[in-house]
N, C-alpha and C positions, 0 to 999 in steps of 0.2 A: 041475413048473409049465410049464417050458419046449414038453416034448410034449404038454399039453392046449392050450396056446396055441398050437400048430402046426395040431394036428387042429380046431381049432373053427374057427381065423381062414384055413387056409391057409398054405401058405410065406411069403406079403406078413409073417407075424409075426415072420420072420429076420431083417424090415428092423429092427423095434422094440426086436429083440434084441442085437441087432450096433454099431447107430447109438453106443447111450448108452456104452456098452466103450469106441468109437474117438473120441466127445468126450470122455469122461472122462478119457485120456487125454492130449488134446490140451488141455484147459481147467483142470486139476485134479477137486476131488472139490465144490465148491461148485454147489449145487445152483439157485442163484442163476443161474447162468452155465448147468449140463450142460442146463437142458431147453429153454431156448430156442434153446441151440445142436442139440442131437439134432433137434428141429422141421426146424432149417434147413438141416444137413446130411442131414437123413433126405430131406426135398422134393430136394435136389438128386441125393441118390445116385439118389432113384425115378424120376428124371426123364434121367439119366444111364443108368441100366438102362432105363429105355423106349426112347429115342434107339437103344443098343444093338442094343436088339429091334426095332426099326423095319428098321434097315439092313441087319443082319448075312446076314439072307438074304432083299432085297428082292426082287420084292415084297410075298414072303410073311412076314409077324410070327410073331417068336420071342415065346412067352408071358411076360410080365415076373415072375412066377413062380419058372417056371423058371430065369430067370438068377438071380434074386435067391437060390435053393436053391443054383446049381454054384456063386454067390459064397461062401457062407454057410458051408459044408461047410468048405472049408481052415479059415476063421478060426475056426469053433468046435473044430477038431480042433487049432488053435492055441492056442484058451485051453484046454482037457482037459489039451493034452501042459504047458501052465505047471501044471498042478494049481488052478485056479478064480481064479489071483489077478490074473485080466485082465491090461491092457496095462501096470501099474506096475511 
């Protein structure tokens, strides 16, 4: 599921994948709380990785993309090495 939502959406889909894992942890499992907070910490990391890519080698723009992939890579290679059981 993971790789068809990569290939269809692009890497931007690491964001969607990543976000709910690092509130889930942060807020519990109440679903009441994880989706409004995934919204707001998602807005802020994408805006946080644009910022990134603005700077990093101005004047010229780093793809937001691309960072959100080299971010994405450790932490899913973080949840694999837990065995699936995310950040609890």
């Amino acid at each position: 599921m993971a790789g068809t939502s990569v290939a269809l959406v692009g890497n931007l889909a690491f964001l969607g994948l990543m976000i709910p894992h690092i509130v889930r942890g942060i807020v519990g499992t109440d679903y009441r709380h994880v989706i409004p907070m995934s919204a707001t910490v998602g807005a802020i990391f994408m805006l946080f990785a644009d910022t990134v890519g603005r700077t990093l080698h101005a004047p010229y723009e780093t793809p937001v993309a691309a960072l959100i992939a080299i971010m994405g890579l450790p932490f899913f290679l973080f949840i694999v090495h837990k065995g699936g059981r995310g950040l609890t």
